[in-house]
BALO-128731 format. One record per residue (C-alpha): x, y, z. Coordinates in Angstrom, 2 decimals, decimal comma, padded with zeros to 5 digits, always signed. Example, Ala and Ser with C-alpha at 12.3 -4.5 7.8 and 13.67 -1.06 7.14 Angstrom:
BEGIN
<node X="+012,30" Y="-004,50" Z="+007,80"/>
<node X="+013,67" Y="-001,06" Z="+007,14"/>
% end
This chain:
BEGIN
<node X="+138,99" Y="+093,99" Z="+078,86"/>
<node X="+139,03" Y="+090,71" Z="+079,54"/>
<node X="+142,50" Y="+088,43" Z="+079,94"/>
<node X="+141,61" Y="+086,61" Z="+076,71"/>
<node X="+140,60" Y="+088,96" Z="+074,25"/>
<node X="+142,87" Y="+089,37" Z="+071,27"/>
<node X="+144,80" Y="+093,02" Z="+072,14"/>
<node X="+146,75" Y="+094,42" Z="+068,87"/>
<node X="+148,50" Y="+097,16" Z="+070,00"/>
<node X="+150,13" Y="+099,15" Z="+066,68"/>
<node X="+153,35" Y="+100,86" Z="+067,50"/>
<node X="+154,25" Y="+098,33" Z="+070,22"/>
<node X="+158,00" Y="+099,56" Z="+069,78"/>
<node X="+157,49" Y="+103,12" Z="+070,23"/>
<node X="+157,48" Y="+104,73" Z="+073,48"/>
<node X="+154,33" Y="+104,82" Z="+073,86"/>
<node X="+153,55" Y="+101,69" Z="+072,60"/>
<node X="+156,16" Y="+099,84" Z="+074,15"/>
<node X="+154,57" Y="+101,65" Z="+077,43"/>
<node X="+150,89" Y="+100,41" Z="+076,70"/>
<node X="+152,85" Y="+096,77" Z="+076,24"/>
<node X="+154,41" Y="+096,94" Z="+079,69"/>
<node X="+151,27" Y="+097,78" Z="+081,70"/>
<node X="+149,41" Y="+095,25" Z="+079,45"/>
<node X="+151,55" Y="+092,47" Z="+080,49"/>
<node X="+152,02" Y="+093,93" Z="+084,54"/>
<node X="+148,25" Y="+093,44" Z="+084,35"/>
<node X="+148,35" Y="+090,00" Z="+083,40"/>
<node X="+147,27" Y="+090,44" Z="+079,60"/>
<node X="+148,79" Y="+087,35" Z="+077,08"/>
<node X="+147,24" Y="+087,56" Z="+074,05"/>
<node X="+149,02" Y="+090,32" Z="+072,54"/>
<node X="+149,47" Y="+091,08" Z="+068,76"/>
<node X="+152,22" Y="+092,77" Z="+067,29"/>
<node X="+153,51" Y="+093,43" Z="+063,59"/>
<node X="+156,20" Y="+096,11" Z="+063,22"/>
<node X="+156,21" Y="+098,58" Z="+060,44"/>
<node X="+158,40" Y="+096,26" Z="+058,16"/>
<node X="+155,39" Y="+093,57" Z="+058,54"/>
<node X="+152,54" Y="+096,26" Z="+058,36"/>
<node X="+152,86" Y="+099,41" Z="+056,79"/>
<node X="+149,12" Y="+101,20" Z="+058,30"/>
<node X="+149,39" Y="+103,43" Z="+055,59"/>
<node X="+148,78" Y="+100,68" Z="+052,88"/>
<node X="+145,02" Y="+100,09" Z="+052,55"/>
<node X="+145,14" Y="+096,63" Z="+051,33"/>
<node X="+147,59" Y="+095,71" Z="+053,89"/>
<node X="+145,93" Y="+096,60" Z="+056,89"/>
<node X="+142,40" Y="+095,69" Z="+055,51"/>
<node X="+144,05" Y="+091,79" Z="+055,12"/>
<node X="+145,86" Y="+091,71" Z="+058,50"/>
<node X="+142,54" Y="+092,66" Z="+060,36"/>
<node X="+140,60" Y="+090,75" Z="+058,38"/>
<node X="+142,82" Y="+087,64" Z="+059,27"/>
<node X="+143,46" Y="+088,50" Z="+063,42"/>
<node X="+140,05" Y="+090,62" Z="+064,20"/>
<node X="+141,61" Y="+091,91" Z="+067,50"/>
<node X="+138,87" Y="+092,63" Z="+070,00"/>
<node X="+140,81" Y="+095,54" Z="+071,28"/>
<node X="+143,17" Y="+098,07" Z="+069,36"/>
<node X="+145,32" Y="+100,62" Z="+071,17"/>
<node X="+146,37" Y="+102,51" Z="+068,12"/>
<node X="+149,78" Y="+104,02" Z="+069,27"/>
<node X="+151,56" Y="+104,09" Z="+065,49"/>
<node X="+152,38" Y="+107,72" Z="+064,78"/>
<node X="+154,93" Y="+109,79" Z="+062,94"/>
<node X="+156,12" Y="+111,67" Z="+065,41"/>
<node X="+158,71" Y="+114,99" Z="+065,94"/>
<node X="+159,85" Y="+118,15" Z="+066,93"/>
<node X="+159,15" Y="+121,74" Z="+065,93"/>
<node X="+161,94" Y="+121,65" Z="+063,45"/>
<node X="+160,25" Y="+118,33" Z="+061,67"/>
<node X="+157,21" Y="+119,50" Z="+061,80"/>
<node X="+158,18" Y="+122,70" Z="+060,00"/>
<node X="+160,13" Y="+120,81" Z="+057,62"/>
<node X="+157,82" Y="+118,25" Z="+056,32"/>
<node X="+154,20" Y="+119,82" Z="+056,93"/>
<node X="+152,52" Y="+117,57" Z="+053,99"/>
<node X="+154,74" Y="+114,24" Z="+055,70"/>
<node X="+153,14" Y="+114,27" Z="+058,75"/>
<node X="+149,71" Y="+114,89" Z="+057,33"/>
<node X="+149,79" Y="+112,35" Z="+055,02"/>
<node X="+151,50" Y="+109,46" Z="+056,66"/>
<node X="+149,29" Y="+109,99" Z="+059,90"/>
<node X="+146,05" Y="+110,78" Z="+058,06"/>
<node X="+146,59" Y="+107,61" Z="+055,79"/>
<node X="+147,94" Y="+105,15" Z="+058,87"/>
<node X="+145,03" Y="+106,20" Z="+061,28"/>
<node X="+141,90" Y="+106,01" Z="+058,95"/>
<node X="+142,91" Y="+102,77" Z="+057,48"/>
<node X="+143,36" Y="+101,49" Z="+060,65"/>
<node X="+140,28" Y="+102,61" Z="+062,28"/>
<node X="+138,13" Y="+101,64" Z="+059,26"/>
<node X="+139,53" Y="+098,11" Z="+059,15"/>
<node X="+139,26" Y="+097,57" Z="+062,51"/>
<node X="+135,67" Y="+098,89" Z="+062,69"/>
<node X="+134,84" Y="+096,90" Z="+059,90"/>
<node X="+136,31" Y="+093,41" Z="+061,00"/>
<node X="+134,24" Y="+093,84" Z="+064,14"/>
<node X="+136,78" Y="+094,90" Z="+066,99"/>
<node X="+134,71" Y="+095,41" Z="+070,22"/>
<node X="+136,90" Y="+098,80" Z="+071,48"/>
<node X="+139,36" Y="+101,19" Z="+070,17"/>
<node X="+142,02" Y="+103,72" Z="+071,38"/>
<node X="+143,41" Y="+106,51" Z="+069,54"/>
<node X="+146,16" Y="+108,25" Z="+070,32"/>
<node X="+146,08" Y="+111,78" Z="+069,74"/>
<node X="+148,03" Y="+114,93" Z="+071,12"/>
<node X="+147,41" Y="+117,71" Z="+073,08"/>
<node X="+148,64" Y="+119,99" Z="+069,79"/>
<node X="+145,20" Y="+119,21" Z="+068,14"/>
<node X="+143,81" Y="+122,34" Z="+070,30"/>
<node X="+144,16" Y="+125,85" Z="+069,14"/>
<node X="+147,83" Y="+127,93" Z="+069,65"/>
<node X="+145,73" Y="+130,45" Z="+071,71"/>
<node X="+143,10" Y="+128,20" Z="+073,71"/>
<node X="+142,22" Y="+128,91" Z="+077,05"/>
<node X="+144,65" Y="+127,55" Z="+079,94"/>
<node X="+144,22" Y="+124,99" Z="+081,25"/>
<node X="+142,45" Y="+123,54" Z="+077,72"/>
<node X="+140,05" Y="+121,81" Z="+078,28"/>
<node X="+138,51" Y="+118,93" Z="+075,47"/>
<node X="+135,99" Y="+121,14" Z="+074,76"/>
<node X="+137,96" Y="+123,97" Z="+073,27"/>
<node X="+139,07" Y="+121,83" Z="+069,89"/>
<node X="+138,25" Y="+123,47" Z="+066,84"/>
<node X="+137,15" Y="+126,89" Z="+068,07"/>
<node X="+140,26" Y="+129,15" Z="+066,60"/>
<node X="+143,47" Y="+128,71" Z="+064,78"/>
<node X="+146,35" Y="+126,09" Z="+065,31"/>
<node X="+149,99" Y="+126,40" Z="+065,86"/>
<node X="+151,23" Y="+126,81" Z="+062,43"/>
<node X="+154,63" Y="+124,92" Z="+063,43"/>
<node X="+152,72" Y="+121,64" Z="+063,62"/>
<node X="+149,43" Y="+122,37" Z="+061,70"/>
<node X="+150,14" Y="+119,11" Z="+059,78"/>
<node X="+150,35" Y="+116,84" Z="+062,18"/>
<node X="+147,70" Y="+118,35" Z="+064,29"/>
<node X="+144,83" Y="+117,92" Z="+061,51"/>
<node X="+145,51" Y="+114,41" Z="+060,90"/>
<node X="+144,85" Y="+113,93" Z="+064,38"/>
<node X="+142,09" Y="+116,00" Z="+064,57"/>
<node X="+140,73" Y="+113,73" Z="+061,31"/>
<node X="+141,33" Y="+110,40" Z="+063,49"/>
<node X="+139,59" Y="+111,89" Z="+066,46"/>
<node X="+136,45" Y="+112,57" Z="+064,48"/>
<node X="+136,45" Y="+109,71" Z="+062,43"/>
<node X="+136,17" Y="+107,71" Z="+065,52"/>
<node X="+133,23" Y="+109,90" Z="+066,80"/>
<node X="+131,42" Y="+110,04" Z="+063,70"/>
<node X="+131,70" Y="+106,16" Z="+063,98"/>
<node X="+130,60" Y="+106,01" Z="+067,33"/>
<node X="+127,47" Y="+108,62" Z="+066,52"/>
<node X="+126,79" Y="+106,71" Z="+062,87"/>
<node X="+127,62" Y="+103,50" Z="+063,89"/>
<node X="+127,25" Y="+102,84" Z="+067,61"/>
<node X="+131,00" Y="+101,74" Z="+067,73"/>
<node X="+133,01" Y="+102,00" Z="+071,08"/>
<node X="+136,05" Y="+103,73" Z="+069,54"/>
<node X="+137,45" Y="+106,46" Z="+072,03"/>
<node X="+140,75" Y="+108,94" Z="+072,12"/>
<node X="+143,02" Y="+110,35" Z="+074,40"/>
<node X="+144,87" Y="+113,47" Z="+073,90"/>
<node X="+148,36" Y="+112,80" Z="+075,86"/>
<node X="+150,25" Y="+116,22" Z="+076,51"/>
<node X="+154,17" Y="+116,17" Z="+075,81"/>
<node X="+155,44" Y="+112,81" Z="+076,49"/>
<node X="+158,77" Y="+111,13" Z="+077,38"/>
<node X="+160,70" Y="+108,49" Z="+078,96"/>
<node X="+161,94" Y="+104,72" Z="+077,99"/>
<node X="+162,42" Y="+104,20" Z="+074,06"/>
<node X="+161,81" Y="+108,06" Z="+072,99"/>
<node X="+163,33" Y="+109,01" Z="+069,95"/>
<node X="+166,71" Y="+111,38" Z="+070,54"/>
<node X="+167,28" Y="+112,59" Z="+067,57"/>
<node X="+169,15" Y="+116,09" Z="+068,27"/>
<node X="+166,97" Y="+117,80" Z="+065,04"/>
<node X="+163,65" Y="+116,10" Z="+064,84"/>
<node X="+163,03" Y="+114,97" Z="+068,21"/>
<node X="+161,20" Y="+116,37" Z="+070,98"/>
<node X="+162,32" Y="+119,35" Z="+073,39"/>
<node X="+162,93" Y="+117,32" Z="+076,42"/>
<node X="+164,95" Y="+114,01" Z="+074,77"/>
<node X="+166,35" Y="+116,51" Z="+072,70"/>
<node X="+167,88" Y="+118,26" Z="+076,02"/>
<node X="+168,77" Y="+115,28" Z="+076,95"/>
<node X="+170,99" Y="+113,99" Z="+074,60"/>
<node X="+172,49" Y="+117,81" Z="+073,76"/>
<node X="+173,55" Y="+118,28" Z="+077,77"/>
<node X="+174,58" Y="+114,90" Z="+078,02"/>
<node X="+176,67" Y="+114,88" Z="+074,56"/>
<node X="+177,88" Y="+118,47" Z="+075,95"/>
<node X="+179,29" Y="+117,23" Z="+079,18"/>
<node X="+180,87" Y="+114,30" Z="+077,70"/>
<node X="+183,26" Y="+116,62" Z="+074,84"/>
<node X="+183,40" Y="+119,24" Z="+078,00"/>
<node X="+181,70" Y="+122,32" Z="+075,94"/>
<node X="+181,57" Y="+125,44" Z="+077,86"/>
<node X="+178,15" Y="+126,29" Z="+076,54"/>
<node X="+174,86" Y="+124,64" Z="+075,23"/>
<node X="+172,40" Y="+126,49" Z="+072,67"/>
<node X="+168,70" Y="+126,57" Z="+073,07"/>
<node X="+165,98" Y="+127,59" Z="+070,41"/>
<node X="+164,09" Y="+130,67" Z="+071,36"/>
<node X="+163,75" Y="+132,64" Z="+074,61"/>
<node X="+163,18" Y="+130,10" Z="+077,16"/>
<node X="+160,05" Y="+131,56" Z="+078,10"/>
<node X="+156,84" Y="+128,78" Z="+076,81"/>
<node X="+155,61" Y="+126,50" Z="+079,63"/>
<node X="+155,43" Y="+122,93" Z="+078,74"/>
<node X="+153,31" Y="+120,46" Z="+080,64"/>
<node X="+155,10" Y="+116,86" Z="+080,29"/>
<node X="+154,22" Y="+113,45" Z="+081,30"/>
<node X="+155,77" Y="+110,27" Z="+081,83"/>
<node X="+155,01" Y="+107,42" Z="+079,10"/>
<node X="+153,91" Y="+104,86" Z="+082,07"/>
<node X="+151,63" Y="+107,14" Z="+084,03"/>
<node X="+150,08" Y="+107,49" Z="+079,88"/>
<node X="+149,95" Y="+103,86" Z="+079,42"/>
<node X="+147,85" Y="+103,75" Z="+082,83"/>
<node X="+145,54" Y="+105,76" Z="+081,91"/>
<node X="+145,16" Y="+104,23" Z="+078,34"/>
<node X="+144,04" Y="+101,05" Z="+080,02"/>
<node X="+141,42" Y="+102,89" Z="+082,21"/>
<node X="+140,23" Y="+104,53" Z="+079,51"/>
<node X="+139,42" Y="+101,20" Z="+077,54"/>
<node X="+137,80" Y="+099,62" Z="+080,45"/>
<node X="+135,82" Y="+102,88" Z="+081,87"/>
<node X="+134,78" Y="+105,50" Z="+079,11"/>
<node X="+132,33" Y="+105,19" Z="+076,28"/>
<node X="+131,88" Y="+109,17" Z="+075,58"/>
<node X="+132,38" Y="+110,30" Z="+072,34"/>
<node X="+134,77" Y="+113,44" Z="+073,54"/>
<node X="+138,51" Y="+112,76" Z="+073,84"/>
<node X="+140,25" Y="+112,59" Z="+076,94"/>
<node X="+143,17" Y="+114,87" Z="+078,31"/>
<node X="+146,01" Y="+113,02" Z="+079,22"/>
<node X="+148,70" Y="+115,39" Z="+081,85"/>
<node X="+150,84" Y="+115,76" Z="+084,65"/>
<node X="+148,60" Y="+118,76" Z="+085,77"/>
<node X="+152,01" Y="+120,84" Z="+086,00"/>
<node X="+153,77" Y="+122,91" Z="+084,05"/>
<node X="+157,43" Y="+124,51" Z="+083,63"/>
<node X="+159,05" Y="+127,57" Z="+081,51"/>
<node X="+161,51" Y="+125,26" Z="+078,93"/>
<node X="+164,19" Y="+127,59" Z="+080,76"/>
<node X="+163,46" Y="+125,95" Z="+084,08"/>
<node X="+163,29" Y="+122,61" Z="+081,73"/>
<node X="+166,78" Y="+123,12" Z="+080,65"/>
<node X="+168,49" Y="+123,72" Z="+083,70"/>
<node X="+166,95" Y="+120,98" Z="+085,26"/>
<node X="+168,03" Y="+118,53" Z="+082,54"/>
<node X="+171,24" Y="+120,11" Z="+082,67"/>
<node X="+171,51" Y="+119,63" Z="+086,48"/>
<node X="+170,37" Y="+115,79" Z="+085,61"/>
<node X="+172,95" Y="+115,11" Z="+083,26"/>
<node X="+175,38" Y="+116,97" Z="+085,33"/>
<node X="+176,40" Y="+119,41" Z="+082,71"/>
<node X="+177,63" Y="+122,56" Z="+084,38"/>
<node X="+178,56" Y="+124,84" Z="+082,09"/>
<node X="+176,63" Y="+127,91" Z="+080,93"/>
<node X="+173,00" Y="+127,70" Z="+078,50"/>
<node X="+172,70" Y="+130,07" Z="+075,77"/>
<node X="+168,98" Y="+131,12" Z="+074,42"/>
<node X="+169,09" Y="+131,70" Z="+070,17"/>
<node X="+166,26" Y="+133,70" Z="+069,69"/>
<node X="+166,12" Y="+133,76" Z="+066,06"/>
<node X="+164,21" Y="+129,86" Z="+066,55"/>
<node X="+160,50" Y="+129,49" Z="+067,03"/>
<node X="+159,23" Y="+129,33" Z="+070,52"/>
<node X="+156,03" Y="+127,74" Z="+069,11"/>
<node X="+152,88" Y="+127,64" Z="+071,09"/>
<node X="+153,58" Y="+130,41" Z="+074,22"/>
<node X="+151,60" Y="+127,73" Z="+076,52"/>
<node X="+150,09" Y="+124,58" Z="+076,54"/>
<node X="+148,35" Y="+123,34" Z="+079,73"/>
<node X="+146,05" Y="+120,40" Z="+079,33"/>
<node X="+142,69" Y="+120,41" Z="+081,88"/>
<node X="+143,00" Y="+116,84" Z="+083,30"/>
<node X="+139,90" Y="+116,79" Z="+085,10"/>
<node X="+137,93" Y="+114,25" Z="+082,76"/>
<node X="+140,75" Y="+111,67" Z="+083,29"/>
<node X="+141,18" Y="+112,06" Z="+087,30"/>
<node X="+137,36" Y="+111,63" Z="+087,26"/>
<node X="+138,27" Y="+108,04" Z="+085,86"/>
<node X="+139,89" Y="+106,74" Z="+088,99"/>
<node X="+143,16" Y="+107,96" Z="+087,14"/>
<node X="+146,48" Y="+110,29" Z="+088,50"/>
<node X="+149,96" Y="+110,52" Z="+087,45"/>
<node X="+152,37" Y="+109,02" Z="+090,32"/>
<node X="+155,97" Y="+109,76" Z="+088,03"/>
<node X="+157,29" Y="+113,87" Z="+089,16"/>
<node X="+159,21" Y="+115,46" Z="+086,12"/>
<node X="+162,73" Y="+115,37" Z="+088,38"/>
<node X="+162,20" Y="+111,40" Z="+088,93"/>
<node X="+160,87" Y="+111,17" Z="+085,28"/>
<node X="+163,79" Y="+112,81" Z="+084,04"/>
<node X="+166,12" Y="+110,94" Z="+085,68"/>
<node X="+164,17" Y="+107,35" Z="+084,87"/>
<node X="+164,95" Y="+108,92" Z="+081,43"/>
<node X="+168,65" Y="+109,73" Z="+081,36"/>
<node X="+169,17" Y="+106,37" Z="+082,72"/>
<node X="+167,23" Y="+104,45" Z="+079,88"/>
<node X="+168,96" Y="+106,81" Z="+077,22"/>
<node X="+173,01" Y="+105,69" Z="+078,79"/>
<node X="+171,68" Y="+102,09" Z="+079,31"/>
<node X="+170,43" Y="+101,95" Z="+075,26"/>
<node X="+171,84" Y="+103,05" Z="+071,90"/>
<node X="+171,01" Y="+106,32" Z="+070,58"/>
<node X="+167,89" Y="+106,20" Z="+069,29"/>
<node X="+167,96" Y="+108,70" Z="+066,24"/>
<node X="+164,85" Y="+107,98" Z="+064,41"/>
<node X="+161,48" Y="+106,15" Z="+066,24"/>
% end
């Protein structure tokens, strides 16, 4: 990318949007455009077809998602289809149409299949069934994925994706029902020690390992993405490592400095039993994570004490 081009990056106050905006601007980058969801809803078709008609952004990191936990995703299956399917194709279409030179998706790691091999590698989307816990969210990703590499096989358009594993860090969302499992440890061990409860509840057994990593080793990667690959398959985006969310819980606990004793409800989902991402495509970039989980976590607790509560994204 060059330090002049036009850069609209859509979900710039999300984490991970906020994240591709930070290494952006570390990297010297100045002509950034922004519109928050007041300004531009993605799902409106008119809407988005007018603002790219007007900016025609060389580059679009396309980072606006609705986002959340199991429990959401359960909840509000048709939602999260819906809003991302409508959001992601508009976007992608307009921008393809108005002439932009590059594009990034943002996927997740939940597109692949609830049983895929370990570690999953890109290749293994679409061979068997998906978690049913987030079978929404993960088609409408799966639909912007393709859609950008039908483009780039109809149309010759440099439109790529990245599949990030389970994310966290500055400006998650912490909302104790709909958010994700680590901010959502956060904020339930931190809110524990602070009212001095004896013990915290967890949803299922403890037992699924979780790869997780942090939003600014993501954002890196994003940006040698855009400058290095043209391939039509997506790109893994992980830490390489994974945990039990037992061994996730006590160390958030330890964190937070909650000391009393962590109860497992195994009536709740566990969801997916494990979900390892195989990096190898994205280290071949020139790319590595550089943030470990403890110093992650703890970059995380501090952002979460130093700003209000974030309840909804």
């Amino acid at each position: 990318m060059e330090k002049e081009a036009k850069i609209y990056v859509a979900g710039h106050r999300g984490m991970v949007g906020s994240a591709i905006v930070r290494a952006l601007k570390a990297r010297g980058f100045t002509n950034l455009v922004f519109r928050t969801h007041a300004e531009l809803d993605l799902r409106d078709q008119r809407a988005t077809n007018a603002f790219f008609e007007a900016e025609r952004p060389d580059y679009v990191f396309l980072a606006a998602s609705k986002v959340g936990g199991i429990a959401a995703n359960s909840e509000a299956p048709a939602d999260f289809l819906y809003d991302n399917a409508m959001l992601e194709m508009n976007a992608i279409h307009a921008a393809w149409k108005n002439g932009c030179r590059k594009l990034l998706f943002l996927g997740s790691s939940c597109i692949y299949p609830k049983f895929a091999p370990q570690p999953m590698p890109e290749s293994c989307l679409l061979t068997s069934a998906l978690e049913p816990t987030n079978e929404g969210y993960a088609l409408a990703k799966i639909a912007g994925l393709r859609y950008c590499a039908y483009l780039r096989r109809q149309h010759g358009a440099d439109f790529v994706s990245v599949m990030p594993t389970n994310l966290y860090g500055p400006a998650d969302n912490y909302h104790p029902e709909h958010s994700h499992v680590l901010p959502a440890l956060i904020r339930r061990f931190h809110e524990a020690k602070e009212s001095g409860a004896t013990v915290v509840t967890c949803w299922g057994d403890g037992s699924p390992l979780r790869e997780f990593l942090y939003v600014d080793d993501l954002a890196e990667l994003c940006l040698t993405v855009m400058d290095t690959w043209h391939g039509e398959e997506p790109v893994n985006a992980g830490s390489g490592r994974e945990i039990s969310i037992r061994a996730l819980s006590e160390l958030v606990a330890r964190t937070v400095g909650y000391k009393g004793e962590i109860r497992w409800d195994v009536s709740r989902p566990n969801g997916t039993p494990r979900k390892l991402l195989d990096i190898s495509r994205a280290l071949s970039l020139g790319w590595k994570p550089t943030t470990s989980l403890e110093d992650g976590i703890r970059l995380a607790y501090r952002d979460f004490l130093e700003n209000p509560i974030r309840t909804e994204r």
